[in-house]
C-alpha positions, 0 to 999 in steps of 0.5 A: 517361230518354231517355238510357236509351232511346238507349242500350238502342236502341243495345246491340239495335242492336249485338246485332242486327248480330252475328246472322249473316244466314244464320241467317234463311235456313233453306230451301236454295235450289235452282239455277236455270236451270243444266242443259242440255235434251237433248229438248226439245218445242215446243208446237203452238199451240191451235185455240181460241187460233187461233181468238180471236187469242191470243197471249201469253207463259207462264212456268213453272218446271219442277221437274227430278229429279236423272235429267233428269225433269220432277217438277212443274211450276208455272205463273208468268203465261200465258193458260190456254188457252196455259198448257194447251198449253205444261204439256202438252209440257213434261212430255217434255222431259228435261234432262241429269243432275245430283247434284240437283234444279233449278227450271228456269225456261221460257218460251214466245212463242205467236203466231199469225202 
């Protein structure tokens, strides 16, 4: 019986192997970071965060349309009061043109010195 058993494990296993891996990645990945900011818009640092001595990082990765478009954006780590401040300008900004849309990724430093 245990014969049996290392030989079934054996065949799924070799079955297995000859599934092509692309087969479980159906979602076509966008690219990232590729185009080039054509008006770009640094953020003023906020009062209240003046006011509480906050400084931080934001990430966010801005979702561009093939005409150089913000189309969405999505806040990946930030402080809310910095996020605010950094979503506000990041929706000016316009890349150069590109046959598709791309997830630009964003980052800005916020210090109050």
């Amino acid at each position: 019986m245990t014969h049996r058993r290392s030989v079934a494990l054996l065949v799924l296993l070799w079955a297995a192997a000859l599934i092509p891996a692309h087969s479980f990645a159906q979602q076509e990945e966008q690219p990232v970071g590729k185009r080039k900011v054509v008006n770009r818009i640094v953020p003023s640092y906020p009062q209240l965060a003046r006011t509480m001595n906050l400084k931080g990082t934001v990430r966010i990765e801005a979702v561009v349309a093939p005409n150089g478009a913000v189309k969405s954006v999505a806040v990946k780590g930030g402080h809310p009061v910095l996020v605010q401040a950094a979503e506000n300008v990041i929706q000016k900004w316009r890349w150069e043109p590109a046959t598709h849309e791309t997830h630009e990724p964003i980052e800005f430093n916020f210090d109050p010195k």
